[in-house]
C-alpha positions, -999 to +999 in steps of 0.1 A: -199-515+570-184-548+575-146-541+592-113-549+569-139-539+537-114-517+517-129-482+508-129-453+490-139-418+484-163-403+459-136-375+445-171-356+442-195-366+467-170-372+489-196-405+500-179-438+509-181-465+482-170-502+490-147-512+462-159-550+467-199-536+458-211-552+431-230-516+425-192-499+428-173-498+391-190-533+379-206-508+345-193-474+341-200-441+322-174-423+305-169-387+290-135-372+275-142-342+267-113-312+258-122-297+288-127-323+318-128-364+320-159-374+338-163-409+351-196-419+366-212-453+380-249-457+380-252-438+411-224-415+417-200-395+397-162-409+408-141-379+387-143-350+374-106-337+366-092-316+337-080-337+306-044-329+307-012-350+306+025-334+319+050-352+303+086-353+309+102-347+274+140-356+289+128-390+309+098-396+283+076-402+316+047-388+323+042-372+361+010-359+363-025-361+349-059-339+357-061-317+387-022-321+392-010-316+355-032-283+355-014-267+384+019-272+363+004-256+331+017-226+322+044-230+352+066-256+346+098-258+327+105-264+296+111-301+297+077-307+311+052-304+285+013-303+290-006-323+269-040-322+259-051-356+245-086-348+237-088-319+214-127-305+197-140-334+214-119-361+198-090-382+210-059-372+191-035-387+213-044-423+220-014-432+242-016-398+264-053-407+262-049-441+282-021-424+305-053-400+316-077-421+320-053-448+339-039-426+361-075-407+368-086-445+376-054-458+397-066-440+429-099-462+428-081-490+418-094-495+385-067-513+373-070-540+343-067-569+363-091-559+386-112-550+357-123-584+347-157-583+364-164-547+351-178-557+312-197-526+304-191-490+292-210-461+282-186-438+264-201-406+253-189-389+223-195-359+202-218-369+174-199-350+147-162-373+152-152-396+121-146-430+122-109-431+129-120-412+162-146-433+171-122-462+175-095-438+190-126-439+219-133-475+216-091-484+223-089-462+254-116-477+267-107-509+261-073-503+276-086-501+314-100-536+307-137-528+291-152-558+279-184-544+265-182-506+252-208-490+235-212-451+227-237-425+226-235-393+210-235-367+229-265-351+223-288-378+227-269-385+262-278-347+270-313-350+258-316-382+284-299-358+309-322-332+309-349-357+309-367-353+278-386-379+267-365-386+231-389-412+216-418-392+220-427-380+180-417-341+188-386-320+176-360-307+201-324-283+198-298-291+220-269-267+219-239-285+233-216-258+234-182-279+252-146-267+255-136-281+219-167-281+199-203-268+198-228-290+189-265-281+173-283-311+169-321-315+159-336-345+173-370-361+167-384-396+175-351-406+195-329-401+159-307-373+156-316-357+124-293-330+117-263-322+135-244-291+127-206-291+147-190-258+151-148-261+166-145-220+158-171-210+187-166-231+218-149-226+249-118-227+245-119-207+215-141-182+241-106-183+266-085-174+236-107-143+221-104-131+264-067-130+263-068-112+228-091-087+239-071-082+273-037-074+249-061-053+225-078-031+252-055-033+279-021-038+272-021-071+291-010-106+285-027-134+307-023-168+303-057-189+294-057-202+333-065-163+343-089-161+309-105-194+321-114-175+354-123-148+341-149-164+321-159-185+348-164-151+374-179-127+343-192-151+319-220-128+297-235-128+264-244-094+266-232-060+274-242-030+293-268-052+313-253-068+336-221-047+352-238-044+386-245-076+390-211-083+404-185-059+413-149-055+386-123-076+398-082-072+393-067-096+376-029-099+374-009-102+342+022-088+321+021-053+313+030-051+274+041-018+274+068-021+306+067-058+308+062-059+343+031-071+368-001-049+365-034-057+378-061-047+357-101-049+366-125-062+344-161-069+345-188-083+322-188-059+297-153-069+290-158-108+286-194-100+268-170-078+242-145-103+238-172-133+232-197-111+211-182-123+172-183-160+189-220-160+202-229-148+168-215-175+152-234-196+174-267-181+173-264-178+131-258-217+133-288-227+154-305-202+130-297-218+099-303-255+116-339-241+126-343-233+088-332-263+077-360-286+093-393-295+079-425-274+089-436-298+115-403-301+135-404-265+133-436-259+152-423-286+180-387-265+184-409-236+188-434-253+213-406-266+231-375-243+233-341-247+231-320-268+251-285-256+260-257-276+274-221-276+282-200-254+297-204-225+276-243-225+287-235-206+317-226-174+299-251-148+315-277-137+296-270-160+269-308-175+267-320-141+265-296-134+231-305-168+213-343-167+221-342-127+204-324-142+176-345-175+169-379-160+184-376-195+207-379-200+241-346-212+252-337-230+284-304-241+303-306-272+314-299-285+352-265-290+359-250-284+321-218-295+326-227-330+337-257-332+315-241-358+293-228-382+318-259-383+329-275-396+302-252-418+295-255-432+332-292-438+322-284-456+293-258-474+309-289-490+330-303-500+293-274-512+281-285-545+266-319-530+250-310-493+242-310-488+204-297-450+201-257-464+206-240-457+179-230-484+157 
């Protein structure tokens, strides 16, 4: 590399990138979701931080956004408030939005007047968010400087992801099941045809039925970082199947009954308990979709599987339930988590002649 070239770090990859590349930041991919902010170039993904503001109610400033911000969440006083922007999938807060997606951007110099030679985005959205939403998406992008944005709903971008041919006359599922929403779409010949969006069964609903089932069964209040881990560490769809497939771990929380610290192990009969009335809701909804379709579409699901996506894909032995349920073979994708950016860095490289944007 040439000397005095200013460079940076991949946050992920940790690869050097030249910030005067044309191939570095000229079009970018974009996902907001409830969860995490993803921002990809064609090549490389640059972040992948939580979507969370911490705002100083006294100064009206905010100090922190991602990665920082969630180390403050559920610690800080009570001026400092933790804000999440993006809620089932949708912008609600477009000024805390921009804050995010600013600050995420600032350490790779993405600023607006730097911006100028960077025209095109690829922001990827849940299909199911109105139109009021849609431009909520459209102004945050446009606020680091986006000349051209265009979005793709997100289960098209996961489809490209996972590499499935979408204009190819045969029915697919794709279960998107993110932090704020899950997403059952039913795609054939590139167009989503049905789309069914579920915000009472997704992930962060899944952290909220852990913490009740840890006061319930327990006597213990945790805070939804702790749920969070424990979801990540004993994830499961199932009981009784897979305890020994990693030993109980303690976990430390408030004792209701003394109100002091008591650590309590769990393992994955406990999160497969607490998530059991959530998966069903789930698996009843890809159900009813899969009655829903014509004959033909039918016989292609069942040739084809299930696709699953999104966080909540992990859950162990989650495939196993839906494919008893639906009588389908059912299959994670690579990578679930990033499945979307993905595709949406694929259609970025078809920007000018890709016809599944939305409108």
């Amino acid at each position: 590399m040439a000397k005095n070239v200013k460079t940076n770090q991949c946050i992920q990859c940790k690869k050097m990138v030249c910030r005067t590349n044309p191939s570095y930041g000229n079009d970018i991919a974009i996902d907001m979701g409830s969860s995490n902010t993803i921002v990809s170039t064609r090549d490389l993904i640059l972040i992948n931080e939580p979507s969370l503001v911490a705002y100083n109610k006294i100064d009206q400033k905010v100090i922190a956004v991602g990665r920082k911000a969630l180390e403050m969440y559920e610690k800080c006083t009570p001026e400092i408030e933790i804000i999440h922007p993006i809620i089932d999938g949708a912008i609600t807060d477009n000024e805390m939005a921009e804050y995010l997606l600013k600050g995420l951007l600032k350490p790779l110099h993405f600023h607006s007047h730097l911006f100028a030679h960077r025209r095109r985005m690829v922001f990827c959205i849940p299909f199911g968010i109105n139109r009021v939403e849609r431009k909520a998406a459209l102004e945050c992008a446009k606020s680091i400087g986006a000349k051209k944005v265009k979005m793709i709903p997100a289960p098209l971008a996961i489809a490209l992801g996972a590499n499935i041919d979408i204009m190819q006359p045969s029915g697919y599922i794709i279960v998107n099941i993110g932090a704020g929403r899950t997403e059952i779409a039913a795609i054939s010949f590139g167009e989503i045809i049905k789309c069914t969006s579920i915000k009472s069964s997704a992930g962060n609903v899944f952290n909220e039925k852990i913490v009740t089932h840890m006061q319930m069964h327990h006597n213990l209040k945790i805070g939804i970082r702790t749920a969070e881990e424990m979801k990540v560490l004993f994830g499961a769809a199932v009981e009784n199947e897979l305890e020994n497939a990693l030993e109980e771990t303690p976990f430390v929380g408030k004792d209701l009954l003394t109100g002091l610290g008591k650590a309590q192990t769990i393992g994955f009969n406990d999160i497969a308990h607490a998530l059991d009335n959530s998966i069903k809701i789930i698996e009843q909804a890809i159900v009813d979709m899969i009655a829903s379709l014509p004959p033909e579409i039918i016989a292609d699901i069942y040739r084809n599987g299930i696709y699953l996506a999104g966080g909540g894909a992990s859950l162990r032995g989650l495939t196993k339930r839906i494919s008893e349920r639906t009588k389908t073979d059912v299959h994670v994708i690579d990578d679930p988590s990033n499945a979307a950016i993905k595709g949406a860095r694929i259609a970025l490289e078809k920007f000018d002649d890709f016809r599944f944007f939305i409108k």
